[in-house]
N, C-alpha and C positions, 0 to 999 in steps of 0.2 A: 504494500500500500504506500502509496508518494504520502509524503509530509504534506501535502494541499489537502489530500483526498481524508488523512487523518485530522485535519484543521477544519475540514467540513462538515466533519461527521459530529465533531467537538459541537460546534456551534449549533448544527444542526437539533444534537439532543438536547441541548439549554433552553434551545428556543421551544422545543415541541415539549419540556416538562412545564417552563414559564407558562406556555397557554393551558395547562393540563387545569379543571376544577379542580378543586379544594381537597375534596378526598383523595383523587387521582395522586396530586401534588404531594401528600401527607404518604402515601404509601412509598412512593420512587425516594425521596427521602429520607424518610423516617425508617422506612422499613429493605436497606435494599437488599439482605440476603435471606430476606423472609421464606419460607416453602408455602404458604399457604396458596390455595389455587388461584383465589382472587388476586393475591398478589402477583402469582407467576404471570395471573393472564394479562393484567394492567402493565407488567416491565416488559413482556412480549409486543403487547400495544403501542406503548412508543418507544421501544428500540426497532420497528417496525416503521413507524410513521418518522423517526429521527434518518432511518438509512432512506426511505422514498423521498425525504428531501434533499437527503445530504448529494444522492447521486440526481435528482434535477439540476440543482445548483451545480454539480459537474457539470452536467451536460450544455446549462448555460454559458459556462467557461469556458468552452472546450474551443481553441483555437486563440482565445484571446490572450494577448498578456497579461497579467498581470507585473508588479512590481512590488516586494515588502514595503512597506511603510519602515520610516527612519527608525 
């Protein structure tokens, strides 16, 4: 995995647990190596919904430069 593709995926999960409700937001949190099912299926959810955007966001970059910031 390139250092971009790992920096997108980073951003990508911050973003989709920030939007997550309250509950959602309290499990990924609070609880992140919990086994109960509700929890599995909630970290399933947005490590699911964090990689379908991380690789959009590829795909929108894809050709373009970029440059790091200073």
């Amino acid at each position: 995995m390139s250092e971009r593709m790992a920096k997108l995926y980073e951003k990508a999960w911050n973003q989709t647990v920030q939007d997550l409700n309250d509950w959602k937001k309290n499990i990924i949190i609070n609880h992140p190596l919990s086994t109960d099912r509700v929890h599995l299926d909630v970290s399933r959810e947005v490590a699911h919904t964090a990689s379908l955007l991380a690789e959009q966001w590829e795909r929108e970059l894809e050709g373009k430069v970029t440059t790091p910031a200073p």
